[in-house]
SEKEKOL-317384 format. One record per residue: x, y, z of N, C-alpha, C, CB in turn; residue number from 0; residue in three letters. Coordinates in Angstrom, 3 decimals. Atoms other than C-alpha are relative to their C-alpha. Glycine has a CB too. Example, Ala and Ser with C-alpha at 12.3 -4.5 7.8 and 13.67 -1.06 7.14 Angstrom:
<<0.890, -1.190, 0.000>, <12.300, -4.500, 7.800>, <0.900, 1.200, 0.000>, <-0.992, 0.027, 1.246>, 0, 'ALA'>
<<-0.820, -1.190, -0.060>, <13.670, -1.060, 7.140>, <-0.770, 1.090, 0.730>, <0.414, 0.462, -1.415>, 1, 'SER'>
This chain:
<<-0.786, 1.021, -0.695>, <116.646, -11.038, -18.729>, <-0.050, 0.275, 1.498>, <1.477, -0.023, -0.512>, 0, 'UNK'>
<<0.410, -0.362, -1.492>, <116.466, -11.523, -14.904>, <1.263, -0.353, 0.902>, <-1.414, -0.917, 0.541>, 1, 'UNK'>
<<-1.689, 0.481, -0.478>, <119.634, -11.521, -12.878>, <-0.089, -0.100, 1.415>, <1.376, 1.198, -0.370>, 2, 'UNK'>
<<0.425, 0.516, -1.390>, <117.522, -12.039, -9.631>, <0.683, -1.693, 0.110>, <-1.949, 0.041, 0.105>, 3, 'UNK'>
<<-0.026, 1.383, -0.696>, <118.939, -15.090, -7.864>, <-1.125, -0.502, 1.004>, <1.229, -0.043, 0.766>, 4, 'UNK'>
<<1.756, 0.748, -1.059>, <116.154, -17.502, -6.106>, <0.528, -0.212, 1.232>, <-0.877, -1.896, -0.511>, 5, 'UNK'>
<<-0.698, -0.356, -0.724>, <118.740, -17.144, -3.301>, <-0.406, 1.266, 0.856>, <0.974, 0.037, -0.651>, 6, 'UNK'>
<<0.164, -1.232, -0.040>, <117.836, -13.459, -3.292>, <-1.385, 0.282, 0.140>, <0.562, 0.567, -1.020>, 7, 'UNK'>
<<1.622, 0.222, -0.051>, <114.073, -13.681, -3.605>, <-0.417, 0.274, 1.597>, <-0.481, -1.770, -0.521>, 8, 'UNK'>
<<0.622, 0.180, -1.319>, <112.201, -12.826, -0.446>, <-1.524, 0.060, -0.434>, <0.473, 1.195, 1.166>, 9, 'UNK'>
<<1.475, 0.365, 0.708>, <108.397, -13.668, -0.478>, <-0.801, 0.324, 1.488>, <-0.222, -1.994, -0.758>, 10, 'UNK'>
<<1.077, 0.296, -0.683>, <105.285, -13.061, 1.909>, <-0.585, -1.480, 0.095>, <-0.868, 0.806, -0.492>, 11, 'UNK'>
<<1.177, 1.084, -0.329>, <103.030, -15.930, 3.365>, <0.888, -1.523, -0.740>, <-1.909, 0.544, -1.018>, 12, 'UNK'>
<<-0.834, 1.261, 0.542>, <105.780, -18.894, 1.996>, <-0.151, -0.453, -1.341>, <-0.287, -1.171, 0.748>, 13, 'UNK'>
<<0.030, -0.086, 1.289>, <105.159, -18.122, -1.471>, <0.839, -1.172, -0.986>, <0.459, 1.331, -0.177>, 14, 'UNK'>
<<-1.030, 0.337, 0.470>, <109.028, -19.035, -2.386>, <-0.048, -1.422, 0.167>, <1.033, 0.665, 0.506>, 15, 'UNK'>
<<0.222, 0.974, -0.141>, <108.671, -22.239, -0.273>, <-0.690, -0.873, -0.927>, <-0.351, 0.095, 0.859>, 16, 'UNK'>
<<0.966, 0.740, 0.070>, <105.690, -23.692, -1.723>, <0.492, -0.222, -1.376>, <-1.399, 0.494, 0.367>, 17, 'UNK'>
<<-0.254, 0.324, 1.233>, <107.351, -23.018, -5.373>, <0.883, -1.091, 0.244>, <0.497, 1.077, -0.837>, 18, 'UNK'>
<<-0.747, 1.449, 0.187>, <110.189, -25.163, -4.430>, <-0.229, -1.288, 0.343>, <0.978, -0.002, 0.463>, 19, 'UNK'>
<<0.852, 1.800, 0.418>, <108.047, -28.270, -3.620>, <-0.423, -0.212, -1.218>, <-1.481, -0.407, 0.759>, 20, 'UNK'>
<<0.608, -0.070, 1.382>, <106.555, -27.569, -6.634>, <1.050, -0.720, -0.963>, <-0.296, 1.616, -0.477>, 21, 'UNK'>
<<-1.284, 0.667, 0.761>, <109.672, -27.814, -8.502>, <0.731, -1.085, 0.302>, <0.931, 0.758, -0.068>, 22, 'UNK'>
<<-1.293, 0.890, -0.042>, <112.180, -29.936, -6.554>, <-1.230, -1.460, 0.396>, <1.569, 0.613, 1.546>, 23, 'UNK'>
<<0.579, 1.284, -0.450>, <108.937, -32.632, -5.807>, <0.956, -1.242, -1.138>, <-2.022, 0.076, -0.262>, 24, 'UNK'>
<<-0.073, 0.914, 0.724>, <109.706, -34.737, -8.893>, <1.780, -0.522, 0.301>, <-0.541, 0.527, -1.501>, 25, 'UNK'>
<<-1.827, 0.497, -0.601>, <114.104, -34.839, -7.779>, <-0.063, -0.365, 0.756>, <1.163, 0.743, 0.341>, 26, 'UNK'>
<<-0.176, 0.252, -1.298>, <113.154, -35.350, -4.397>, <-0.925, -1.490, -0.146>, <-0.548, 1.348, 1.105>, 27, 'UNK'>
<<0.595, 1.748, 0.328>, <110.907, -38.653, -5.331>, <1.121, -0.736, -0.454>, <-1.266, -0.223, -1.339>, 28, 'UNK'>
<<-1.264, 0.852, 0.869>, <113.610, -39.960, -7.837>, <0.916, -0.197, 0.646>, <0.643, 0.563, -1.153>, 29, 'UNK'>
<<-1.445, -0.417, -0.607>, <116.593, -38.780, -5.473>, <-0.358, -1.768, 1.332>, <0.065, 2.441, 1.026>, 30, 'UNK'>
<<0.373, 1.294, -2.099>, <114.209, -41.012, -1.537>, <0.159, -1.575, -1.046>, <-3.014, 0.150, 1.297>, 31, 'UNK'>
<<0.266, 1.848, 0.084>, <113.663, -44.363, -4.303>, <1.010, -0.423, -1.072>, <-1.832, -0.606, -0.622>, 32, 'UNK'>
<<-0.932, -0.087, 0.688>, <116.581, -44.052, -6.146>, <0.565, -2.014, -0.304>, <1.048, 1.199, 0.898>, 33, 'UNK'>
<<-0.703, 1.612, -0.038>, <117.271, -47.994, -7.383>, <-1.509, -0.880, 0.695>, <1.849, -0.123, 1.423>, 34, 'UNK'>
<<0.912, 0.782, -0.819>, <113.907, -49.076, -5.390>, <-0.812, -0.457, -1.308>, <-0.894, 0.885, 1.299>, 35, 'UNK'>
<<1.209, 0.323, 1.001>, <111.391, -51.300, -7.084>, <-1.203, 0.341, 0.709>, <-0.102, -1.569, -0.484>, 36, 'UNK'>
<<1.083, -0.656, -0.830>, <108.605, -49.165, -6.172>, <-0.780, 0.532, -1.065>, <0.471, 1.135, 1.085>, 37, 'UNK'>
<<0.954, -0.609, 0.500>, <105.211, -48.776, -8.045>, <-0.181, 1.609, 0.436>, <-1.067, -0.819, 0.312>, 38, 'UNK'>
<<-0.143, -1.088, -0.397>, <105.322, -44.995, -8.659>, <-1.646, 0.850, -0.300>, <1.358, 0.514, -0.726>, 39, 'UNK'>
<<1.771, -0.019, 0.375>, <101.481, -44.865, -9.885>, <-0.976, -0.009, 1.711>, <-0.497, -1.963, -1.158>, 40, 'UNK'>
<<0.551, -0.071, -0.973>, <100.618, -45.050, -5.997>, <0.447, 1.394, 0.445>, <0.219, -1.110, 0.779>, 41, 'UNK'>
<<-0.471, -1.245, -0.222>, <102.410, -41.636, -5.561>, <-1.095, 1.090, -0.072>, <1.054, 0.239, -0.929>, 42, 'UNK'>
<<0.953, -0.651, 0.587>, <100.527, -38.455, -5.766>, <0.298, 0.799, -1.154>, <-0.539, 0.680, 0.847>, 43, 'UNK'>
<<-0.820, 0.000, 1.090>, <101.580, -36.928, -9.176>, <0.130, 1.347, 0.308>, <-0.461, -0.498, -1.430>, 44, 'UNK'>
<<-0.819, -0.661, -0.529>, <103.477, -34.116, -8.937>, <-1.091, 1.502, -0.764>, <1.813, -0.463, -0.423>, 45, 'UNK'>
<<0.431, -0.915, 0.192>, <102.079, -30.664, -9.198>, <0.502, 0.840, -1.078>, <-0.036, 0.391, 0.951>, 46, 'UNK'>
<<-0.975, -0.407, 1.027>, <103.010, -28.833, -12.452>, <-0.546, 1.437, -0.564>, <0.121, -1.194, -1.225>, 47, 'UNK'>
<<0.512, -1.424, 0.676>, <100.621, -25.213, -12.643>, <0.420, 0.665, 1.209>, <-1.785, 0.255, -0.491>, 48, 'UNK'>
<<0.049, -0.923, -1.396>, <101.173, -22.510, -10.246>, <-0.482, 1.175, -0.590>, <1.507, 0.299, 0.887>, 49, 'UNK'>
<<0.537, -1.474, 0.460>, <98.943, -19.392, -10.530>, <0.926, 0.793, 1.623>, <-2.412, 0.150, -0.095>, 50, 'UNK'>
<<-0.459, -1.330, -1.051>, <100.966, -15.990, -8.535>, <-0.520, 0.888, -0.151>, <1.202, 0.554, 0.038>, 51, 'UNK'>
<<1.182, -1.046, -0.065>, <98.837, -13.496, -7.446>, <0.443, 1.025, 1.100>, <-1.543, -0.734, 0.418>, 52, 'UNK'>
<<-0.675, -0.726, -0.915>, <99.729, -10.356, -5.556>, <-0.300, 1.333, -1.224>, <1.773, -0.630, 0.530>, 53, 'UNK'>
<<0.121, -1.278, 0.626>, <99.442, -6.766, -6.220>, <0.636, 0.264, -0.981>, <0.221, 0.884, 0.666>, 54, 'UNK'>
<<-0.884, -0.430, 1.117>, <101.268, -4.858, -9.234>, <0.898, 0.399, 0.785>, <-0.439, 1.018, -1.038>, 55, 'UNK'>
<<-1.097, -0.378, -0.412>, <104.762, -4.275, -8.668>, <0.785, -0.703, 1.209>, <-0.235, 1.180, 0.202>, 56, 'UNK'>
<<-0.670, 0.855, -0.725>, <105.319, -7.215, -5.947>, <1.044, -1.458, -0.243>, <-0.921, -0.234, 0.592>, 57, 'UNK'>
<<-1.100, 1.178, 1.069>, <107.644, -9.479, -8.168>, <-0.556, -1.194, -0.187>, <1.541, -0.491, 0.641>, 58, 'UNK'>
<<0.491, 1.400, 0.067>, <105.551, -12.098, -8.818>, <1.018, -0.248, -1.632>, <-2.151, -0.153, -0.057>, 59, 'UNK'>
<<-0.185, 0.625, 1.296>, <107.137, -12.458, -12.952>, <1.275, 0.018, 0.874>, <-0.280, 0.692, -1.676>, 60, 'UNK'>
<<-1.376, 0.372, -0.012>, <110.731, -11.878, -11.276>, <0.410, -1.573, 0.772>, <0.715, 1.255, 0.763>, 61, 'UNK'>
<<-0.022, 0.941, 0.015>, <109.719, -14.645, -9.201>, <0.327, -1.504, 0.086>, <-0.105, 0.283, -0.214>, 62, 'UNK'>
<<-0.376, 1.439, 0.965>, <109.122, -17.205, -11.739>, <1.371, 0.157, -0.827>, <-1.310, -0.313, -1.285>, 63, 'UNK'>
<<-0.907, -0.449, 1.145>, <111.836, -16.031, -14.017>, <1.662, -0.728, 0.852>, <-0.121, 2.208, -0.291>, 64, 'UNK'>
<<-1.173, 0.655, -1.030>, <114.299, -16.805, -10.550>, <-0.196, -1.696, 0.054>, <-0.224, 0.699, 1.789>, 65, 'UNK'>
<<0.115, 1.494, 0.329>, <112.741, -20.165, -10.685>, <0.005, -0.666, -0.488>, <-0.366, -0.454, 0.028>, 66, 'UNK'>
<<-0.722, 1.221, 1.085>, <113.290, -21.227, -13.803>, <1.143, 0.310, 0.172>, <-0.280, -0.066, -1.654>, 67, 'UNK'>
<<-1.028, -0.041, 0.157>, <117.109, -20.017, -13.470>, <0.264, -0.759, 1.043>, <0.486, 1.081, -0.192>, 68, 'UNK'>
<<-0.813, 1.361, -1.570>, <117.718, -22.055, -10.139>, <-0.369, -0.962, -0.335>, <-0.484, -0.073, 1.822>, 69, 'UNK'>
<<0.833, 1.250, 0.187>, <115.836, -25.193, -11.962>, <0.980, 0.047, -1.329>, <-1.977, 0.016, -0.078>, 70, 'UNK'>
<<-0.454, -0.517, 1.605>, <118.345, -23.897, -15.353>, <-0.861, -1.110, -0.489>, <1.909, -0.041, -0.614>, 71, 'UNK'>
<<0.968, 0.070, 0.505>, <115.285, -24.435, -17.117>, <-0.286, 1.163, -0.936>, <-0.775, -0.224, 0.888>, 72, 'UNK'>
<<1.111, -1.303, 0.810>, <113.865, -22.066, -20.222>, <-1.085, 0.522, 0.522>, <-0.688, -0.392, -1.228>, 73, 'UNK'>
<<1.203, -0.643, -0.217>, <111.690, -19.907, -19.655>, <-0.744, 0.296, -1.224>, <0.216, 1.158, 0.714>, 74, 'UNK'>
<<0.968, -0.414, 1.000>, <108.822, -18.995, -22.389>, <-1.071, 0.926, 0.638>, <-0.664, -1.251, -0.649>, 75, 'UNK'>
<<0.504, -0.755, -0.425>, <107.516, -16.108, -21.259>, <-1.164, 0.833, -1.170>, <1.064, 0.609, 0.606>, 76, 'UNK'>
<<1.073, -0.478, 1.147>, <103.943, -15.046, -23.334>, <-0.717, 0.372, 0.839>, <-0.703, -0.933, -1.073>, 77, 'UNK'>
<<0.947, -0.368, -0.390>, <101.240, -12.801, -23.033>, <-1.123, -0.201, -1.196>, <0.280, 1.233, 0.517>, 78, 'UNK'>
<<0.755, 0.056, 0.838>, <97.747, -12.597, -25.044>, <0.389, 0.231, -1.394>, <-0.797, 0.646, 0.366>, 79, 'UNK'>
<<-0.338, -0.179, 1.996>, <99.065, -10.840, -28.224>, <1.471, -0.687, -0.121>, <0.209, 2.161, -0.780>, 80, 'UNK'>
<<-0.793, 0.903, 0.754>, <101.554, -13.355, -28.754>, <-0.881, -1.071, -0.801>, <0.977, -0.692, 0.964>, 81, 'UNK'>
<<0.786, 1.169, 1.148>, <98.695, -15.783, -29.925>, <-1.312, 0.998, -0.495>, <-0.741, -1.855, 0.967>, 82, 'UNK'>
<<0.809, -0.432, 0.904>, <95.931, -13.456, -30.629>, <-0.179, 0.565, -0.609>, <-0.507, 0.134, 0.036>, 83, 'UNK'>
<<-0.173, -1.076, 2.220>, <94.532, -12.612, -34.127>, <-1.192, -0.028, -0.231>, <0.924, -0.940, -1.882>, 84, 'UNK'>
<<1.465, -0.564, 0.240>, <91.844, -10.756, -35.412>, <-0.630, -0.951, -1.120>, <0.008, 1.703, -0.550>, 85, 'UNK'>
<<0.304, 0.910, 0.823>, <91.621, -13.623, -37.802>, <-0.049, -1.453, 0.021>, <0.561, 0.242, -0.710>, 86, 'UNK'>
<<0.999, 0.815, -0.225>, <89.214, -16.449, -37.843>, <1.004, -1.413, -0.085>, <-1.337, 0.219, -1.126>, 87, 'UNK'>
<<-0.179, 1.420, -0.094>, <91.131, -19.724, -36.552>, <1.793, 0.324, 0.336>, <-0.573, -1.045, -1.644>, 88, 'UNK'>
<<-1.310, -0.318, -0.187>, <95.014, -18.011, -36.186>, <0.325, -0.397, 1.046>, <0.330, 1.159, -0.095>, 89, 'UNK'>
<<-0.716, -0.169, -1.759>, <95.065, -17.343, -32.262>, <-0.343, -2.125, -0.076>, <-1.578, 1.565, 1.894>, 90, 'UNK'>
<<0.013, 1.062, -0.420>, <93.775, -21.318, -31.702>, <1.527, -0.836, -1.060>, <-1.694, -0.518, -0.139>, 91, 'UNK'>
<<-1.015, 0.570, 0.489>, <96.652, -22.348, -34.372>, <1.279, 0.484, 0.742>, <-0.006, 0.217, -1.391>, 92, 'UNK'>
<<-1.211, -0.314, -0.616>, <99.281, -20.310, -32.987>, <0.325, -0.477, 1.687>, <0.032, 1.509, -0.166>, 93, 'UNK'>
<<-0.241, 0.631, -1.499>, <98.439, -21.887, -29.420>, <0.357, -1.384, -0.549>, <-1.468, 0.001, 1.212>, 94, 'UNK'>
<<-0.180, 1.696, 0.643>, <98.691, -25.232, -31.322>, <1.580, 0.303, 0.019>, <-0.845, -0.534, -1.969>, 95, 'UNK'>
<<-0.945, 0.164, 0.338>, <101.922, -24.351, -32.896>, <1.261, 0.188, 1.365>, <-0.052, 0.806, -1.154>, 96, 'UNK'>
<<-0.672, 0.206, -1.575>, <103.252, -23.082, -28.881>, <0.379, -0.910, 0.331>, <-0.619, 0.156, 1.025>, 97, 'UNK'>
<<-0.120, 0.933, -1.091>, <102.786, -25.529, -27.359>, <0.656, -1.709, -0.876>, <-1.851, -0.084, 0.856>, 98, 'UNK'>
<<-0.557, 1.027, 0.795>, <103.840, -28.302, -30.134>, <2.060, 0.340, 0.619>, <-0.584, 0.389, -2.129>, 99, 'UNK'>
<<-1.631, -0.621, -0.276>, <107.541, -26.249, -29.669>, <0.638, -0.305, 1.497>, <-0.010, 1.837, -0.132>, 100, 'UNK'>
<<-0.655, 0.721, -1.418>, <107.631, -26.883, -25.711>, <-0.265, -1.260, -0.070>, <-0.555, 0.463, 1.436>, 101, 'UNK'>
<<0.099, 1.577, -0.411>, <106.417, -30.547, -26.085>, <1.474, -0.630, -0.811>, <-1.749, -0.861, -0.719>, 102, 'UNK'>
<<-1.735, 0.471, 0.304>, <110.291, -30.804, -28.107>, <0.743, 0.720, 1.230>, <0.794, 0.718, -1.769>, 103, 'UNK'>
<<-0.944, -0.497, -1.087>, <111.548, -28.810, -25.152>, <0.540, -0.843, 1.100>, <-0.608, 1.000, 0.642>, 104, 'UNK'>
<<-0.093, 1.288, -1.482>, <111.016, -31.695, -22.414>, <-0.144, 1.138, 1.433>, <2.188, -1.145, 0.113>, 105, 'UNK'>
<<-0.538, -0.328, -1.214>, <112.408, -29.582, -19.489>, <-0.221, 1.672, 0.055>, <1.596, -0.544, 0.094>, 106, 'UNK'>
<<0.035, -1.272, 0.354>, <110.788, -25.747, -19.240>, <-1.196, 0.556, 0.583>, <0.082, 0.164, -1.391>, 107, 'UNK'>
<<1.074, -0.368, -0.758>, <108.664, -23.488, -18.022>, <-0.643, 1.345, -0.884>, <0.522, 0.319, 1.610>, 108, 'UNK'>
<<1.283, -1.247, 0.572>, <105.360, -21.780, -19.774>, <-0.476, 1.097, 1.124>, <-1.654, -0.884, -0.458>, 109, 'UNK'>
<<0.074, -1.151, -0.357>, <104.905, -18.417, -18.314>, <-1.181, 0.854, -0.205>, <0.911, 0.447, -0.440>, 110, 'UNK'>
<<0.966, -0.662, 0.428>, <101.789, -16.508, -18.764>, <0.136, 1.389, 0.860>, <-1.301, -0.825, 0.126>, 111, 'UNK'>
<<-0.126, -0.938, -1.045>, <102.039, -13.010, -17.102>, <-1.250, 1.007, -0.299>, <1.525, 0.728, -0.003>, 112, 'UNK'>
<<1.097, -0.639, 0.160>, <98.764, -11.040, -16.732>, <-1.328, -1.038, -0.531>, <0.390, 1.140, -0.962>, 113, 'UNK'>
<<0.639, 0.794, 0.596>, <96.969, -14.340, -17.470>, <-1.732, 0.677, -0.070>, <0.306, -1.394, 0.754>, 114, 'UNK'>
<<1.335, -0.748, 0.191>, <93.618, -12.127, -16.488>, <-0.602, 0.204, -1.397>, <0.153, 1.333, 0.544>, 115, 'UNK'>
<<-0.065, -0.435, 1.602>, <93.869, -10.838, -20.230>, <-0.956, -0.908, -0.915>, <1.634, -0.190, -0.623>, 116, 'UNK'>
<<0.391, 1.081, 0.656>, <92.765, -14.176, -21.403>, <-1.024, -0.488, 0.692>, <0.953, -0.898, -0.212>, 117, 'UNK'>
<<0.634, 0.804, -0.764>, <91.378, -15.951, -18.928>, <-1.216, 0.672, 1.223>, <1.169, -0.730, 0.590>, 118, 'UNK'>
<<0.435, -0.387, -0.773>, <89.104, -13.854, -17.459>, <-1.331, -0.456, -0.048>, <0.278, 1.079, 0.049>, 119, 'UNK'>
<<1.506, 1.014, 0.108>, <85.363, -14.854, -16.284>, <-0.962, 0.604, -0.557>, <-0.703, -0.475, 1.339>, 120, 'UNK'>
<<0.970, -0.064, 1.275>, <82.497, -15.090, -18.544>, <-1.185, 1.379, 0.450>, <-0.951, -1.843, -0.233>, 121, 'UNK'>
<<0.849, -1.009, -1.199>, <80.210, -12.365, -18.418>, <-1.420, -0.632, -0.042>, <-0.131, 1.929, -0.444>, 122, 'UNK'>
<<1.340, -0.147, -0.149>, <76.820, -13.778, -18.928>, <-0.356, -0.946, 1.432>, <-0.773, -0.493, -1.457>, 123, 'UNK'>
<<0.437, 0.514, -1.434>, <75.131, -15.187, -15.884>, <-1.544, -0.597, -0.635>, <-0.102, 1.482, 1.470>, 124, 'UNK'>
<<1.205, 0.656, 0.408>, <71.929, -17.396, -15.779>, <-1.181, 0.156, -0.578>, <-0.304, -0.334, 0.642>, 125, 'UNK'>
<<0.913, -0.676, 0.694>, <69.770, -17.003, -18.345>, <-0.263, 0.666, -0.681>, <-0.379, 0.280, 0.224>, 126, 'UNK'>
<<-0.176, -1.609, 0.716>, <71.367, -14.095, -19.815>, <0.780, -0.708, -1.203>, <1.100, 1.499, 1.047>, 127, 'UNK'>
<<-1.086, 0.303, 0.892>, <73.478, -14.636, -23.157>, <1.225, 0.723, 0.476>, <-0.336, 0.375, -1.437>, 128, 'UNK'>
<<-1.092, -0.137, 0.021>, <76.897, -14.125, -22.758>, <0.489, 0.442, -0.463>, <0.388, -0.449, -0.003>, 129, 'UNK'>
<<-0.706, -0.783, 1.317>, <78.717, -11.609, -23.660>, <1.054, -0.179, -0.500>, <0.196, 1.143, 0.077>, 130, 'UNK'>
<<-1.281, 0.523, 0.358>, <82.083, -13.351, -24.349>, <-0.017, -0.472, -1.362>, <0.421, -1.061, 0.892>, 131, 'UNK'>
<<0.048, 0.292, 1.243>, <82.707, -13.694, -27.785>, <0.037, -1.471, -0.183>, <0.987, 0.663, -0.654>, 132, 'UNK'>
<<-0.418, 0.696, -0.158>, <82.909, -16.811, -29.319>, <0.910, -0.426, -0.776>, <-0.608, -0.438, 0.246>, 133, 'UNK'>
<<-1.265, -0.263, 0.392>, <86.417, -16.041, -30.709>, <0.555, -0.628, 1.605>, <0.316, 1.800, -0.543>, 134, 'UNK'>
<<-0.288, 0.215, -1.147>, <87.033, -16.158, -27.039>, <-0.028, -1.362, 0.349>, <-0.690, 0.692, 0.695>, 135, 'UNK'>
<<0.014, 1.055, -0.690>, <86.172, -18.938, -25.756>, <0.591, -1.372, -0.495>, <-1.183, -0.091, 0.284>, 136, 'UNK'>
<<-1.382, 1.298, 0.877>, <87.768, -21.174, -28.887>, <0.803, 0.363, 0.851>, <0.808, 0.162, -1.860>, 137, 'UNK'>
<<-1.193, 0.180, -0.577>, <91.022, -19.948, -27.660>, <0.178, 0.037, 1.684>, <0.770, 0.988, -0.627>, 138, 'UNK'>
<<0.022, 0.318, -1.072>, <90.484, -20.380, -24.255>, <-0.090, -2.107, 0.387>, <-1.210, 1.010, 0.390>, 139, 'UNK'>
<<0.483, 1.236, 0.106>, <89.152, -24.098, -24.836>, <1.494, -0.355, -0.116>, <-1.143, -0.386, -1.174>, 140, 'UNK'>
<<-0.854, 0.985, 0.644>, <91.895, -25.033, -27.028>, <1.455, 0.439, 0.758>, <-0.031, 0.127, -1.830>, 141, 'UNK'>
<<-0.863, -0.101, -0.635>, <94.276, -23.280, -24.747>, <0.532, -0.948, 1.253>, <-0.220, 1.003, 0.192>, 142, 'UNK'>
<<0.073, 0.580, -1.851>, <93.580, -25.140, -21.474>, <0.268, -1.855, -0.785>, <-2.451, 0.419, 1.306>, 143, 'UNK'>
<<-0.380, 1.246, 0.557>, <93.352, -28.560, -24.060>, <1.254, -0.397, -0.190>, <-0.472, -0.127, -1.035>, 144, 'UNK'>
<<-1.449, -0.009, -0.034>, <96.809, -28.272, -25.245>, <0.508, 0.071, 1.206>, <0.544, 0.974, -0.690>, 145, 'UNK'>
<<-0.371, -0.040, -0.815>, <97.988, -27.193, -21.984>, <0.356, -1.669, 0.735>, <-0.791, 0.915, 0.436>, 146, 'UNK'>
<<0.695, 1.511, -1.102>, <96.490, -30.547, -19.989>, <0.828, -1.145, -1.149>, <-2.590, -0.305, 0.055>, 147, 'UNK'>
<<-0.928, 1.156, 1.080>, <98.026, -32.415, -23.775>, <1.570, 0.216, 0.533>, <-0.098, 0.504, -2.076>, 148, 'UNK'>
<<-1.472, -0.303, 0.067>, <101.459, -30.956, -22.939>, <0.306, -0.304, 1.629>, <0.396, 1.744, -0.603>, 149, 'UNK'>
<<0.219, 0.509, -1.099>, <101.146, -31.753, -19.359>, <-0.097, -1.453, 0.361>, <-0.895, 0.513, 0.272>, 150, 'UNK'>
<<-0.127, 1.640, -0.411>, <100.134, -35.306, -19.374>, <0.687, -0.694, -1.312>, <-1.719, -0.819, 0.336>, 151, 'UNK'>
<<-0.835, 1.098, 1.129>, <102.935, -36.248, -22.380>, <1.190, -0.477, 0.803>, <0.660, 0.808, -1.605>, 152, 'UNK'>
<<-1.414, 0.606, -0.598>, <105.335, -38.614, -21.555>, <1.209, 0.575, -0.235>, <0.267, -1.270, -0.434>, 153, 'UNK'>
<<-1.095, 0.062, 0.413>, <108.355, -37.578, -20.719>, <0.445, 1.911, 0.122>, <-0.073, -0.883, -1.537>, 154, 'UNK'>
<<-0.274, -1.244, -0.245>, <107.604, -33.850, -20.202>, <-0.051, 0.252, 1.194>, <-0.646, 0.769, -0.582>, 155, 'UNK'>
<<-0.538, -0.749, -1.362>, <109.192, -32.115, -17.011>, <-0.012, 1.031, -0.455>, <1.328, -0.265, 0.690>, 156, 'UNK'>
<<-0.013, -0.920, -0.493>, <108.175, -29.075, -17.234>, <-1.247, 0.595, 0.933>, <0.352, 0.567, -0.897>, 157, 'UNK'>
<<0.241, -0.572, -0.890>, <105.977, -26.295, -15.348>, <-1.239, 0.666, -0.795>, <1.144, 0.719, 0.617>, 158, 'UNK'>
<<1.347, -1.142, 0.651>, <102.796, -23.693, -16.115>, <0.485, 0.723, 1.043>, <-1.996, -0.377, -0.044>, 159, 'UNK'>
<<-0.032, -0.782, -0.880>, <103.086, -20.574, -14.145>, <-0.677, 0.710, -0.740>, <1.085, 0.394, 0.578>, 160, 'UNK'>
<<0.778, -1.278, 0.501>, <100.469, -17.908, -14.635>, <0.217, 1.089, 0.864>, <-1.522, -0.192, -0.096>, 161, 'UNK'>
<<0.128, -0.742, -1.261>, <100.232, -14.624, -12.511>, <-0.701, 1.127, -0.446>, <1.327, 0.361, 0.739>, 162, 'UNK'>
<<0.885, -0.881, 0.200>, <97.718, -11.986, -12.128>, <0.134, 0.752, 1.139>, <-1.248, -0.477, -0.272>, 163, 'UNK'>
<<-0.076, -0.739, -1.042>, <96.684, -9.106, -10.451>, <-1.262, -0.318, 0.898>, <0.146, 1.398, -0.423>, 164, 'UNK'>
<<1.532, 0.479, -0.625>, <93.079, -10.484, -9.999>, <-0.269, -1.052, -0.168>, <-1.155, 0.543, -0.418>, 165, 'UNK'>
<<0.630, 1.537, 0.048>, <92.711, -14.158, -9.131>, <-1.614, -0.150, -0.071>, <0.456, -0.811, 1.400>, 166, 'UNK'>
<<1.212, 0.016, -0.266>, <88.961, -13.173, -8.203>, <-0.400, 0.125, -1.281>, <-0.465, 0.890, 0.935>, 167, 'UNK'>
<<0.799, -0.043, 1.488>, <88.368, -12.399, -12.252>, <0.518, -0.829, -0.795>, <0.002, 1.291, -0.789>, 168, 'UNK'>
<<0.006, 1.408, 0.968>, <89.707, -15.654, -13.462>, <-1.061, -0.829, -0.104>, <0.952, -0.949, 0.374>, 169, 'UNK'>
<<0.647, 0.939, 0.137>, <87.425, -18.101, -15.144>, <-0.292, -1.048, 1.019>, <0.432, -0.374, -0.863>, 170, 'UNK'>
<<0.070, 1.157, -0.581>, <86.580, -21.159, -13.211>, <0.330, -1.087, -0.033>, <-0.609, -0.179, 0.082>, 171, 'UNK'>
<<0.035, 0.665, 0.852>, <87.341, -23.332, -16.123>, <1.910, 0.119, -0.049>, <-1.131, 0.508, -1.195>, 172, 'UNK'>
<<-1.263, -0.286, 0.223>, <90.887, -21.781, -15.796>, <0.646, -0.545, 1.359>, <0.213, 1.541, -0.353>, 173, 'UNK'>
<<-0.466, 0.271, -1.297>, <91.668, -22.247, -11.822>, <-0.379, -1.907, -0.029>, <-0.976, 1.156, 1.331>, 174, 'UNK'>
């Protein structure tokens, strides 16, 4: 449990800032046209992943954890071995069955901490086979699918936050 207040939070390079556009964009639209008849499809749509990146031990999970409590919002905080399984078709179901559970949530925020774990980049290079299993790359696929499904459903307000120690060894497919 995190008993950091987002009050309390101090951040390098406007870190903190940039989360709370993130978050308060979609109140702060609703709040300026409040009653207006205003096509909202000309808008730009509101930003809803944030990867945090920063050394070990610079609070990037406390954070998010402050930002869902100032948004009182859930948090769902997962790492890799919450969905993966040494058995053939599990990890892509158990991301199914995730993410089915926040699309009843509406209002919340998916958490990934050490997203590297998962999402890290492929190793083969041109020409070469690849050494990434292809255990891997199902649940990577069907991770980022669901994600983008749970993302563009009507009606869901919530968030993605990932954070790593190495943005430079994330996928491409992932950023």
């Amino acid at each position: 449990e995190n008993s950091a207040k987002w009050e309390d939070i101090v951040c390098n390079d406007g870190a903190k800032e940039k989360i709370s556009e993130v978050l308060l964009y979609p109140e702060y639209i609703s709040a300026v046209l409040d009653g207006e008849n205003v096509n909202l499809s000309c808008l730009p749509a509101p930003c809803r992943t944030v990867l945090v990146h920063g050394p070990p031990g610079n609070g990037k999970t406390m954070l998010v954890k402050s930002a869902a409590r100032a948004m009182r919002a859930p948090i769902y905080c997962v790492t890799s071995a919450d969905f993966l399984s040494q058995w053939l078709g599990e990890s892509e179901k158990a991301i199914r069955n995730m993410f089915q559970t926040l699309k009843q949530t509406n209002r919340c925020i998916l958490f990934i901490d050490e997203v590297d774990a998962i999402f890290s980049v492929r190793a083969g290079r041109c020409g070469t086979k690849s050494r990434e299993a292809d255990c891997e790359r199902r649940v990577k696929t069907e991770f980022l699918v669901c994600l983008q499904d749970l993302l563009d459903s009507p009606g869901f307000d919530g968030f993605f936050f990932a954070a790593t120690n190495l943005p430079s060894e994330l996928d491409t497919a992932f950023l």
